[in-house]
N, C-alpha and C positions, 0 to 999 in steps of 0.2 A: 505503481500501487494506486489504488480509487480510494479516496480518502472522501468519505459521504457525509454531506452535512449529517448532526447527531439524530438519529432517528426519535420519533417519539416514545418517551417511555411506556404507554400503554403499548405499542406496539409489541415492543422487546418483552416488558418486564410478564410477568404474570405469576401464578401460583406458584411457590418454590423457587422462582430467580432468584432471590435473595440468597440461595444456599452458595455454597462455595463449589459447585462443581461447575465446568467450562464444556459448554457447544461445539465444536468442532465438525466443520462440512465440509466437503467436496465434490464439488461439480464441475461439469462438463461435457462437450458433446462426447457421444461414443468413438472410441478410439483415441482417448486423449491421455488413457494410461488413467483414470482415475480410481479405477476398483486397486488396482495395482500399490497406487503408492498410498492409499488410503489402510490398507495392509501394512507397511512398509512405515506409516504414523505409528499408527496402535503398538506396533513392535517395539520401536525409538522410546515411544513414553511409557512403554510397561517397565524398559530399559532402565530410566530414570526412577524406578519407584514407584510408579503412579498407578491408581485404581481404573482401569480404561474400559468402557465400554464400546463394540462395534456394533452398528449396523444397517441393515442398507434398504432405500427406498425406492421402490414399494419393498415391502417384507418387514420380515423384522419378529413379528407375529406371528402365531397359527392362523390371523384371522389374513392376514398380509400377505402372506407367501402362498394364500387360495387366491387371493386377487391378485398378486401376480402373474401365477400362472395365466390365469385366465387375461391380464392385460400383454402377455407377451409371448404366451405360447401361438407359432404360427396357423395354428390347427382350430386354434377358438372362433368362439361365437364370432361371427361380426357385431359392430359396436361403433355409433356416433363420436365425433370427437368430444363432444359433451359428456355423454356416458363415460368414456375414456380418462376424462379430468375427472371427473366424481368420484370413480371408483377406486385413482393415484390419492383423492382427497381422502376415500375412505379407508385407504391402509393405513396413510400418515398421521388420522386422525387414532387411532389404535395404537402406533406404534408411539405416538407421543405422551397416552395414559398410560402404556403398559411398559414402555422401556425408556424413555428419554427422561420426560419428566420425573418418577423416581429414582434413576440413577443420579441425575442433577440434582434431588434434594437430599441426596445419601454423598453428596459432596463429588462425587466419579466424572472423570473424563468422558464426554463420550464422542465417539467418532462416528459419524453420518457419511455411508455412501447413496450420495446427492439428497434434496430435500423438497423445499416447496418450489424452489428457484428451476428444477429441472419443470415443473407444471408450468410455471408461468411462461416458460421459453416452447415447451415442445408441442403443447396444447396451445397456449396463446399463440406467441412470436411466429412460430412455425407452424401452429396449427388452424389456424385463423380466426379464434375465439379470443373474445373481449379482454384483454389485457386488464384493466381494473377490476373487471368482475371476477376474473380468477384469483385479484388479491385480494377480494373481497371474500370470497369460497374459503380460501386458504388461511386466512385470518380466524376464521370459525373454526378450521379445521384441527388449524398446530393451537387452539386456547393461550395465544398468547408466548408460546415457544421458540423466541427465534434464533440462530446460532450467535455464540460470542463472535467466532470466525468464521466465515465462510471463504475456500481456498478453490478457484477458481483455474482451472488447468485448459490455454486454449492451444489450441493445435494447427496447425493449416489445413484445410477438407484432403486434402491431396494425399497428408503424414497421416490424417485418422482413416481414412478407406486403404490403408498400405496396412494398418493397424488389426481391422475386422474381417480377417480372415474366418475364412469354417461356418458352419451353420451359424445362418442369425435369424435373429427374433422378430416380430413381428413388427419391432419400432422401426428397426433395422433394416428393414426391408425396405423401407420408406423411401424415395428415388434421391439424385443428388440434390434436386431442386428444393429438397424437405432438409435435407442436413445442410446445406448454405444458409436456410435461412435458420435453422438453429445454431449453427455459430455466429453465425449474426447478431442472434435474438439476445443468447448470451453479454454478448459485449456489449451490445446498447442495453438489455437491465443490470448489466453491471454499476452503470452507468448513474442511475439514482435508487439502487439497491437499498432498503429501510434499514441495514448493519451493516458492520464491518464486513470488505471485503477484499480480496486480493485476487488479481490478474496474475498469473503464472506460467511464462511461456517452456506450452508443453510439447515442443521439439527439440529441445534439449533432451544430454541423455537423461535416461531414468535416476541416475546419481547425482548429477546438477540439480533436476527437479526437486527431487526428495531432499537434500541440503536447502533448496532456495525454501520447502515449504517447512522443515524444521525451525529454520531462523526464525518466519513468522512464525510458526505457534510457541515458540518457545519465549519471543519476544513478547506475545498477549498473556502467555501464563506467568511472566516476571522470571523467568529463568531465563542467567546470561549462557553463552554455549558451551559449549564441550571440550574441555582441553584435549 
């Protein structure tokens, strides 16, 4: 576990922090099982009780799920790496007025498949765009949003291409040399991440995973486990 110096409070806090509801992320490179067990949360803590919301980046929106299309459909526009990050910036900036941030100040759970951490690795790290300037983008973008946890699934490139069978998308497509260095990208901002975060090894089965990522959030939400 990456235990990060405390980040700064303007960073984290913003409009509504103060409410009782808890951030909840999941990232990773593709094929690491993340859409998967980010499902497999949301179930566990509706399980428990809890008001939970899901949803996933880019999307999440009407305005979100037009830009994604257009960021992942193989058939789209071509588009700059630059354009590329703006447009991930401008779903997440949507989805954080319209579903994040109100769910968190109506107290609710919410669960994020992946966030701004997927920009900063797949556009920066792996994309070869200015690493501070995308936290700088991203900072405007999420107003100060950032998760309580973020739950980090890494994989070996070897387990995630065994992983992405069938039609893929346009990220996806991206040769090995693009997905080394976004597993890479990952582990090094893991590294000095601005929040809590947790490394997850995601070659384990999908029942080890999902128990090791339970433990953590149940351990951040003050709930001991489950007889």
């Amino acid at each position: 576990m990456n235990t990060p110096a405390q980040p700064d409070p303007l960073t984290v806090a913003g409009p509504g922090r103060d409410a009782k509801g808890m951030f909840l992320c999941l990232e990773g490179p593709d094929g690491a099982g993340k859409s998967t067990q980010a499902a497999r949360l949301v179930e566990t803590l509706q399980g428990l009780g809890l008001s939970v919301v899901s949803c996933r980046d880019p999307g999440g929106t009407p305005l979100g799920d037009r830009l994604r299309s257009l960021l992942l459909d193989r058939d789209s526009v071509p588009m700059g790496m630059r354009a590329e990050m703006l447009l991930y910036m401008a779903s997440r900036a949507q989805m954080v007025d319209q579903v994040i941030r109100p769910n968190l100040e109506a107290g609710r759970v919410v669960v994020s498949d992946r966030y701004l951490l997927s920009n900063v690795v797949y556009q920066g790290h792996a994309g070869g765009l200015e690493v501070g300037e995308l936290w700088s983008v991203g900072r405007a973008a999420i107003g100060g949003v950032m998760p309580d946890l973020t739950l980090l699934i890494d994989v070996p490139e070897a387990v995630a291409r065994s992983r992405t069978g069938g039609p893929r998308d346009r990220i996806e497509d991206r040769g090995d040399g693009y997905r080394s260095r976004v597993r890479n990208g990952f582990l090094e901002a893991a590294r000095s991440y601005p929040a809590p975060i947790v490394v997850i090894d995601g070659a384990r089965t999908p029942d080890e995973v999902a128990g090791r990522i339970e433990g953590e959030v149940l351990r951040v939400l003050g709930i001991g486990p489950r007889s």
